[in-house]
Each structure stands twice: as C-alpha cells, then as structure tokens.
C-alpha positions in Angstrom: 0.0 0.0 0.0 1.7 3.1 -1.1 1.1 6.5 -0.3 1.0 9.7 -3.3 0.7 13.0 -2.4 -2.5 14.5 -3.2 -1.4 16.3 -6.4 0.2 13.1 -7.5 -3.0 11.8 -6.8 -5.3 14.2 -8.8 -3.3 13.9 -12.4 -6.1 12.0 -13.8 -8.3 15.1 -13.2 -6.0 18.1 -13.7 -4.8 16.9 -17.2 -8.3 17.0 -18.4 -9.5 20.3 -16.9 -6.4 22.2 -17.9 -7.1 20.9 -21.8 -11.1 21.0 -21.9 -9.9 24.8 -20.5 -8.0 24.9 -23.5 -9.4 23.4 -26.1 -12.7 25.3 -25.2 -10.5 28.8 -25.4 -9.0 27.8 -28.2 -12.6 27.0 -30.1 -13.8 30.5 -29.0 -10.9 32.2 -30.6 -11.3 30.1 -34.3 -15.3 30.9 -34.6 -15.0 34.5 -33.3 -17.8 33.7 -30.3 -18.2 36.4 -28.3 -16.0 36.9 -25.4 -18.8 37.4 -23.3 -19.4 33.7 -23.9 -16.0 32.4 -23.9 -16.1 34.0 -20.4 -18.9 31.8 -19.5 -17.8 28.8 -21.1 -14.4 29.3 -19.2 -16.2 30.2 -16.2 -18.6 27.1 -16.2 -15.3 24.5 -16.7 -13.7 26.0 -13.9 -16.5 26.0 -11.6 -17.0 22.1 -12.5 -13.7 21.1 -12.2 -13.1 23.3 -8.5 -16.0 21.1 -7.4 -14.7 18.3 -8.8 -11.0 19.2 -7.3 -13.1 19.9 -3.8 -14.8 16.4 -3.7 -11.9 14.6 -4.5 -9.5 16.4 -2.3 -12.1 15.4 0.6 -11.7 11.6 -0.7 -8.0 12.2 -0.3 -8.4 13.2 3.3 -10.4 10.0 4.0 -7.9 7.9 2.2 -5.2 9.5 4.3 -6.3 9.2 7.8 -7.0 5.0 6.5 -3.6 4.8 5.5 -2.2 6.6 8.9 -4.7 4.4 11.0 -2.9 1.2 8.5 0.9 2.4 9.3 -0.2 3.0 12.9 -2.1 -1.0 13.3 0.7 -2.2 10.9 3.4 -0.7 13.2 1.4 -1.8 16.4 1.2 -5.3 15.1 4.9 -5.6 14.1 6.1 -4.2 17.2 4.1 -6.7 19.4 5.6 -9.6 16.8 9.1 -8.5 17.2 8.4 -8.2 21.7 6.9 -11.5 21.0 9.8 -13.3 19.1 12.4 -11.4 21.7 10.5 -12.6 24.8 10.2 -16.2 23.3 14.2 -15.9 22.3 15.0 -15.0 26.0 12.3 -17.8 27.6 14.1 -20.5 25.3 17.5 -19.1 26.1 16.4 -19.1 29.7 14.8 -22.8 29.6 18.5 -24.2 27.8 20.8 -22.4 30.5 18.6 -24.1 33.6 18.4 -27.4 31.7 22.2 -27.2 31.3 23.3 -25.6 34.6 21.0 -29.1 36.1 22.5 -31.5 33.8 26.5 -30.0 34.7 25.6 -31.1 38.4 25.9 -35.1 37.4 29.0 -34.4 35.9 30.0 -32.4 39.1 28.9 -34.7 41.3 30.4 -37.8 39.3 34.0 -35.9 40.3 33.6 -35.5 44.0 32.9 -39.2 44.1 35.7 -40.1 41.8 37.8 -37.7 43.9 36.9 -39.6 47.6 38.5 -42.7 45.8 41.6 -40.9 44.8 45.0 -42.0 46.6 46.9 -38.7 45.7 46.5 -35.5 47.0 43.2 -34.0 44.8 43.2 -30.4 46.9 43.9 -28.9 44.3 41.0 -29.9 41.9 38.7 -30.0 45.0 39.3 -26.2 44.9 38.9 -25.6 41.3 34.9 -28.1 40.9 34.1 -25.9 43.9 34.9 -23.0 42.3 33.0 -24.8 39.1 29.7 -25.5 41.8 29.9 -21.5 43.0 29.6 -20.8 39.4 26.7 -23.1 38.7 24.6 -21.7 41.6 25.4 -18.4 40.6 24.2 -18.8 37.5 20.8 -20.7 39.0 20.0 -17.9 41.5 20.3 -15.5 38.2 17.7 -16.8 36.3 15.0 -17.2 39.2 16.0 -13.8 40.6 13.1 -12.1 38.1 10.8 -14.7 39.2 12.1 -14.8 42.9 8.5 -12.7 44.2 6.5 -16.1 43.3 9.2 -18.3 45.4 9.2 -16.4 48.8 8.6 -18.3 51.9 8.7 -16.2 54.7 9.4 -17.9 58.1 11.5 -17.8 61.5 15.2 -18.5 61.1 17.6 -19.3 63.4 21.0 -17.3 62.3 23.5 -19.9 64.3 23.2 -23.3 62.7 22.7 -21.8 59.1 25.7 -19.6 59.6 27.5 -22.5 60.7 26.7 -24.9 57.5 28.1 -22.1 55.5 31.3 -21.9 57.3 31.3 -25.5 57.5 31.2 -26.0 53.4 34.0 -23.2 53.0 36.2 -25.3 55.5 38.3 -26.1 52.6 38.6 -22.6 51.9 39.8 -21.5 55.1 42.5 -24.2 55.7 43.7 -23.6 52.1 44.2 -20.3 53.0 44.9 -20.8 56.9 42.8 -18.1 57.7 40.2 -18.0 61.0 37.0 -18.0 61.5 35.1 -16.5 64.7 31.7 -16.0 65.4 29.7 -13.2 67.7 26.4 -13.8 68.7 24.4 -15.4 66.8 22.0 -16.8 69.1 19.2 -14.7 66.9 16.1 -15.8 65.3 15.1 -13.4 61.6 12.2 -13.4 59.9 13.4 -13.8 56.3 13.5 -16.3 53.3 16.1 -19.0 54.4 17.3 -20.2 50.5 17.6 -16.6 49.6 19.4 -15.1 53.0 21.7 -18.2 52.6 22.8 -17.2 49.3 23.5 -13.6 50.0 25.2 -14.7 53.3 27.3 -17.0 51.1 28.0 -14.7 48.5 29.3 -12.2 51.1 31.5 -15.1 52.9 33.0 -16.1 49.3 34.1 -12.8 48.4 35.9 -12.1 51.9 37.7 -15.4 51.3 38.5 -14.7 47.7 40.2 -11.5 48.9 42.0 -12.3 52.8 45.5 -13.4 52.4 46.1 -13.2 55.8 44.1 -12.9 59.3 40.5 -14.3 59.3 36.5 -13.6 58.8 34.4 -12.8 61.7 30.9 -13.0 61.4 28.7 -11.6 64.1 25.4 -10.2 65.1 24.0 -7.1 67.0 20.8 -5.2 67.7 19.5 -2.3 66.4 17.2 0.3 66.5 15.5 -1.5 63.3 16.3 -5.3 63.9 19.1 -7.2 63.3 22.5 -6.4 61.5 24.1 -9.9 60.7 28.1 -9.0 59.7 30.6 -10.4 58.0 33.9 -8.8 58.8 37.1 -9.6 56.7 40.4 -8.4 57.2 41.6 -8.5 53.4 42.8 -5.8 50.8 39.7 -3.7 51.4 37.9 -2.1 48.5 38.9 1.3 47.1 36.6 4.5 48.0 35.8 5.5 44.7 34.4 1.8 44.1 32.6 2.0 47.1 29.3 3.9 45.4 29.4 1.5 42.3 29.6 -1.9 44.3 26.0 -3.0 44.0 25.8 -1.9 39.9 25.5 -4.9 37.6 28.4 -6.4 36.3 30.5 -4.1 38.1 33.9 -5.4 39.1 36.4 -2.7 40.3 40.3 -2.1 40.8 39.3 -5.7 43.0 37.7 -7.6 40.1 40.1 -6.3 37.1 42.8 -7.3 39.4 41.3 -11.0 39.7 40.1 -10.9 36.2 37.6 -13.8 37.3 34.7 -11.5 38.6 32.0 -11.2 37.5 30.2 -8.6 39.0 27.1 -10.3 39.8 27.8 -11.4 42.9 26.7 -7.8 44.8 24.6 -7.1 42.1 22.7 -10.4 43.2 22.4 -9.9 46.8 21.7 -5.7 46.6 18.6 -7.3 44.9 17.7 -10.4 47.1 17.6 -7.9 50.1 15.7 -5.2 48.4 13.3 -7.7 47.7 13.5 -9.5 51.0 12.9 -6.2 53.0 16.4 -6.4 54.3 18.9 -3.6 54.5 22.5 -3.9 53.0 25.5 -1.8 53.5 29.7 -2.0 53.0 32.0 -0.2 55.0 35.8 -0.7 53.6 39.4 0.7 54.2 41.9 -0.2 51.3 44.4 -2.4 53.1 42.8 -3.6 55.8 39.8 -4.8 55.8 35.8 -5.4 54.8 32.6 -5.1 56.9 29.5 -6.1 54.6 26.2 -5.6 57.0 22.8 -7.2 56.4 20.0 -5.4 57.9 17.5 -8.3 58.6 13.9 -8.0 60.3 12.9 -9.5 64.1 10.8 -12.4 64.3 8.2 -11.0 65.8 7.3 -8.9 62.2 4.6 -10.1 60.2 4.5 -11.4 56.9 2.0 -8.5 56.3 4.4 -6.1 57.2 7.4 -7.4 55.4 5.0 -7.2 51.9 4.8 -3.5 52.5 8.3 -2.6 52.6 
C-alpha cells in the first residue's frame, strides 16, 4: 500500500481540466464567439472542475487518515511480533541455561565421588569443581532472581546453625588459606527467606575469602534500632573509595575484580537485589588495606509477613 501526495493523486483530473480549458478557449478564438461567452464557457469548466478538485481532495483526506490508522495497526502489530519473538528468544535461552546448569551437576557430582576414591593429593581440583559448583549456583539464582517474588517463603530463622553450614562447606577454603574463623552472637532468630538469605550470606562469605591473604572472617550479630545487622567482617585488601558507590551496579567489578580478572560482578549485584526484595537492608563499610565489613540489615521475628510485603 503506497502513499501519493494528493497532487500526484489528482493527475487524472488536472490533465483534463487544464485541456477541456484549453481546447474550449481555443474553439472561441477560431469561430470569433463572443467573449462574453467564452467568459462563460471558461467560467462554467472552472466552476465544475473546483467542485470536482473539492470532492476529490475530501476523498483524499479519507484515504489519508486509512492509511495513517494502516501504518499506525501495521506498526502496532509488528512491534508486538518482534516483543513477542524477543520474549520467546529469551524464555528459550532461559529454559537451555537451567536445563544445562542441572544436567553439569551429574558431571560435578560424578568428580567428587571419583575424587573420595583418589589416593593422591586431589586439593587442588577440589578447589577448582568448587569454584565450578559456585559458578553453577550463581548462574541458577540469576535466572530465578526475576521470578524470585513467586518463590518467597517467609518464616523464623535461626541465624547460628545456618551460619555454621556455611562456614562448615568453606572449611576447605579457610584451611587452604589458613585463615580463621570467629563467630559473635548469633543466638538470633530473623524473619526472612532462608534459601535466599543463605545465598547472599554466602556470597558475602566467598568474596571475603576470595580477597584475605592473611588474618581471618568474623561473622557476628548485633541489635538495632531497626532489627538485626548480621556482619561479616574480613580483614583483606579492602575495596577502594571510589568503588565503594558502584559496588551494587551490575556487572561491576572494580580495581578488585580487574585485578582478579575472574569476577563477575554479579555477585553484589545479586544480593543488593535479594535484600531489596527481602525487605532487608544492605551496606559496605571498607578501608583499602585492611579490611571489609558487609552488614545485612534483617527484620525481628516477631514482624509479620503483612508487614514485610509492605516494605
């Protein structure tokens, strides 16, 4: 469907009033008719062909506003095609990454056992397939953060023992790195999502591992004024104050990360999310040289779920 301007339009009818015009003059002038007549003559054509000029230009109008309201449903419709065909790209795209980031856990899980038979010292790959599992969990908790609203279950959480089973599946960790762990009251009970909490917890314990050389991790817990703060204090290279604001931003690594060149700057990301989500606070306090302090503000157990929802 192709759209002429309306003079381009009206050829059919221009060409033929300009030459009955004509021809009509040019009669008048051969038979000497009066020029009161030719006046008439002339006047009459023009008078027909305005009208037929005005009638058409109104059909023009019409046809134009159908062919805006066409481009406008033609545009609509291939618009909601091409968010259609993206959203479908992404879903299957989606669907292959959690199929495969399932499937990689036989293999993973293949190793450890073929690892417990081993005679020779194996700490070495131990440290790399857990590197491999943090990876693959990563990558899980990525593609059900969107969706993470529909898998919520609020309930009463002891901080102790779940702090603990984290510490105790980075045991290898610590040894390999002779570095300490201590813990500061953490006889609490938090109202939060227990999955969830555990992966930002552990995502806050890997990276203080990742960057102490030397000392140890405390992790601790104190009252506040608005519930709970649940710490995990390192005493690594620290993070530089400029990077400090940036932290939290997706894929964001800083003078940290580009130094490692294995972050990927999810990790933060991740968790700023999870909390947001969870009604939980989240700060970082660093000194460059000596140290981390990563603070999770969590809520009492004696907050409702109703009150949670409304944060």
């Amino acid at each position: 469907m192709k759209k002429y301007s309306f003079w381009e339009s009206q050829r059919c009818l221009l060409l033929p009033a300009i030459g009955s015009i004509a021809v009509s003059i040019g009669i008048c002038s051969i038979y000497n008719i009066w020029l009161e007549y030719t006046i008439y003559i002339v006047t009459f054509l023009l008078i027909f062909w305005g009208l037929a000029i005005f009638f058409s230009w109104h059909g023009y109008k019409r046809r134009e506003q159908q062919w805006e309201q066409y481009c406008a449903e033609e545009l609509k419709r291939q618009s909601a095609n091409d968010l259609w065909e993206a959203r479908e790209m992404v879903r299957q795209q989606a669907d292959f990454f959690g199929l495969w980031s399932h499937q990689i856990k036989t293999p993973i899980a293949a190793m450890h056992v073929l690892f417990e038979g081993a005679g020779e010292d194996t700490g070495a790959y131990r440290q790399e397939l857990f590197r491999i599992e943090r990876y693959v969990e990563m990558a899980l908790q990525y593609l059900r953060f969107d969706s993470m609203n529909n898998d919520l279950v609020l309930a009463s959480c002891e901080l102790e023992p779940l702090v603990k089973q984290l510490v105790k599946k980075y045991a290898p960790q610590f040894i390999h790195r002779h570095l300490s762990v201590e813990f500061e009251n953490l006889q609490q009970v938090i109202l939060t999502d227990e999955k969830w909490f555990a992966f930002v917890l552990e995502q806050i314990l890997s990276n203080a591992i990742k960057y102490t050389t030397t000392g140890g991790i405390r992790i601790e817990a104190r009252d506040c004024v608005d519930g709970i703060e649940v710490g995990v204090i390192d005493t690594g290279i620290g993070i530089r104050a400029e990077d400090l604001p940036r932290i939290f931003e997706k894929g964001y690594t800083g003078y940290n990360g580009r130094m490692d060149k294995k972050a990927s700057g999810l990790g933060l990301y991740l968790c700023k999310g999870i909390c947001d989500k969870l009604g939980h606070g989240l700060r970082v306090q660093s000194t460059e040289g000596q140290g981390t302090e990563v603070w999770v503000l969590c809520n009492r157990k004696d907050v409702s779920n109703t009150d949670l929802t409304k944060m």
